[in-house]
N, C-alpha and C positions, 0 to 999 in steps of 0.2 A: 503490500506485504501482508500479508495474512500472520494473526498471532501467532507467539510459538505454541500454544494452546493445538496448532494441529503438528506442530513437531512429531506427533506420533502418526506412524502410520496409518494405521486402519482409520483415525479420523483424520486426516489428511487427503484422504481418497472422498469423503464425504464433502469438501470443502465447496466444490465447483457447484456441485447439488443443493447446498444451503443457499449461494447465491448465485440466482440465475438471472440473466437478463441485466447484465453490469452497463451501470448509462458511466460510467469512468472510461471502461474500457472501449465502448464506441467513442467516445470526445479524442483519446487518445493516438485510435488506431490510425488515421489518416498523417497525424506526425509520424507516428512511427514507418510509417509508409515510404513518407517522400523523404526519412532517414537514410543515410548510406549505413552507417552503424551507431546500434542501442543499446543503450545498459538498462535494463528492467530491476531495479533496487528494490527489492522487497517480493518477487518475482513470485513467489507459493509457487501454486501447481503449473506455471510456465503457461497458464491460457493463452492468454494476451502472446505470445513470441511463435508460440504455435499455431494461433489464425494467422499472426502475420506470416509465417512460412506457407503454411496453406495457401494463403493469398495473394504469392509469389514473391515474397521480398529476395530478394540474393544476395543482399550485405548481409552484414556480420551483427548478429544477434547474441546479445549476453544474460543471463538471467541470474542475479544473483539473491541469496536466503540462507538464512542461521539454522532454516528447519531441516532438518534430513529427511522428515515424513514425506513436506511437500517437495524436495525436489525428488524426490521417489517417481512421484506421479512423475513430475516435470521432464525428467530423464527421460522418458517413453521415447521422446525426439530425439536424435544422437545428432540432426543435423546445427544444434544450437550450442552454445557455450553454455554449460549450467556450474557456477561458483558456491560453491557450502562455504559459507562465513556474510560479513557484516565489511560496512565501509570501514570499520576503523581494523579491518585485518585482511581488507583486498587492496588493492594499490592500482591504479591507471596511471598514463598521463597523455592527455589530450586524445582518447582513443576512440573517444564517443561523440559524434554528431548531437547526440539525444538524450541525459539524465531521465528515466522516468519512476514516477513511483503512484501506484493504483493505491488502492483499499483505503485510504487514509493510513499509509505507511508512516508520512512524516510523522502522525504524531505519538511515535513510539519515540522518537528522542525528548525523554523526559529533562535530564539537568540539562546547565548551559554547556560545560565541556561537552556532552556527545552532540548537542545540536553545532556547536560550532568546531567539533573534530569531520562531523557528519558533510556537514556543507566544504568544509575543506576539501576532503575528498571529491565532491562532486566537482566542484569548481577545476580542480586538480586534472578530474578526467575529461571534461568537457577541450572538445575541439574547439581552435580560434572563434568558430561564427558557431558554437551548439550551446543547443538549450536544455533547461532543465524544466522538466513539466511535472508538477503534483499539485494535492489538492490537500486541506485542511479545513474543520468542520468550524466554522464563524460562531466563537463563545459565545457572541451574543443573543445567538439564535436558542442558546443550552438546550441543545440535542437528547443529552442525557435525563431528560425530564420525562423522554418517552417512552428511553430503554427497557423499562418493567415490564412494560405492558407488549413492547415489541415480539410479533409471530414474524418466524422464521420457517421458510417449507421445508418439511421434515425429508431424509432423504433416507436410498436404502442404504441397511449395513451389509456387509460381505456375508451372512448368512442367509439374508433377506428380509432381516426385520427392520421397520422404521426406525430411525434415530430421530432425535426430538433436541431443540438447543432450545433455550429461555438464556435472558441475561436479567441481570438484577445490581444495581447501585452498589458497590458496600462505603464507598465516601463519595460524597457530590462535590460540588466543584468549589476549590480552595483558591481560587486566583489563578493556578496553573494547572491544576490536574484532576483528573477523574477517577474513579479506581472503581473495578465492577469485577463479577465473575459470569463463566461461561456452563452452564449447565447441560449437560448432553444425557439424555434418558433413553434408553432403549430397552423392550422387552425382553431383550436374548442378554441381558446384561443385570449383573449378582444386583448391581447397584451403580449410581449414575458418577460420570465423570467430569468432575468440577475445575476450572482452571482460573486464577486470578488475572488481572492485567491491569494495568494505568496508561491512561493515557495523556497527552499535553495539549491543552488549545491555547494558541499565543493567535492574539488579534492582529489585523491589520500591520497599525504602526509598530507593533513588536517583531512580525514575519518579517515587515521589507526592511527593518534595522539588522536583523541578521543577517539576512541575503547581500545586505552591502560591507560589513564584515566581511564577511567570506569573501569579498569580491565579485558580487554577482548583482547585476540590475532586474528591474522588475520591468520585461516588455508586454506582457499583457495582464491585466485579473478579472475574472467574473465569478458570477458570485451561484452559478447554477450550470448545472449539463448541458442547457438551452443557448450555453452563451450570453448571458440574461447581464446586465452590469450589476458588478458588486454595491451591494447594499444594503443596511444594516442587519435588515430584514433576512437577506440570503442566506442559503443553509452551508453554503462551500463558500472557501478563499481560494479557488482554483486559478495556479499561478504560471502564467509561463516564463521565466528569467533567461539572461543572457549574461556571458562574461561581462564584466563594466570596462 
């Protein structure tokens, strides 16, 4: 799920451009594949549901997002389901083979009610034998110690001028959360467009205590794109789960 930060249009069309080359999205795509039908939770610009059409899928593709910017873009496809709202204002039951969620979506569920209204839901829509596949960045790795200094490729803007994103701290990490803003500069622009956001990192033994709440088990975890086994060291809790 890409923040709501591209809720707006014109940087919502930039989104694909800032990040190219998604190692989520190839880990992903072969689940999504031998899916008969998928929920994309957090979907942005519908990439991910549109190679998989491209790439012959002919079940039922769903792509759901709170931003109207990205499913702007997303919409371009008509052959896929695309849902404007959030788990806690969509509703399934058992319709999905496949929960998935790219970008480090999960960890937009900041308090415990939406993380455990959040997984409700999923559990909710999950078919007898389907899985839920996302990824969460391992606190212990604190990720956000590089964020300052992180380059992002700049992409064009709808007039042709570069757009330029920086990120920047404004609180580091509390136990459970991060809070930073989104910096977008472009020459054809009076002045730059700033957006806040926080995010959640719950470790290990906190993730799989939720997921068994919800009623969900934990069938695979690694800790990198490579498949690599999770380790403290690792930069992902990339998790695949099953109904329990």
């Amino acid at each position: 799920m890409a923040d709501l930060i591209f809720a707006d249009a014109e940087l919502a069309a930039l989104y694909d451009g800032m990040n190219p080359g998604r190692d989520d999205v190839d880990f992903y795509m072969p689940m999504v594949m031998a899916a008969g039908s998928v929920l994309d939770v957090g979907c942005g610009t519908g990439a991910m549901l549109h190679d998989a059409r491209k790439a012959g899928h002919r079940g039922r593709l769903c792509g759901l997002d709170p931003a109207p910017g990205m499913l702007a873009q997303a919409r371009r496809r008509t052959d896929i389901e695309w849902v404007l709202g959030d788990l806690s204002s969509a509703s399934w039951t058992a319709e999905f083979d496949l929960v998935v969620m790219t970008g480090h979506a999960f960890q937009v569920f900041i308090e415990d009610e939406e993380l455990r209204g959040a997984l409700a839901a999923i559990r909710t829509a999950l078919s007898e034998h389907g899985r839920f596949a996302f990824e969460t960045r391992n606190p212990l790795v604190r990720a956000w110690e590089t964020w300052d200094s992180e380059e992002r490729p700049a992409a064009d803007g709808p007039d042709g001028a570069k757009v330029r994103m920086s990120r920047q701290v404004t609180a580091t990490f509390d136990g459970r959360v991060v809070s930073f803003t989104h910096t977008f500069r472009s020459e054809a622009w009076e002045a730059p467009r700033v957006s806040h956001s926080t995010l959640r990192f719950l470790g290990k033994a906190e993730l799989e205590a939720a997921l068994a709440e919800a009623g969900l088990a934990v069938e695979a975890q690694f800790g990198d794109w490579d498949r690599s086994p999770l380790a403290d060291t690792s930069p992902e809790i990339i998790t695949i789960a099953r109904p329990a």
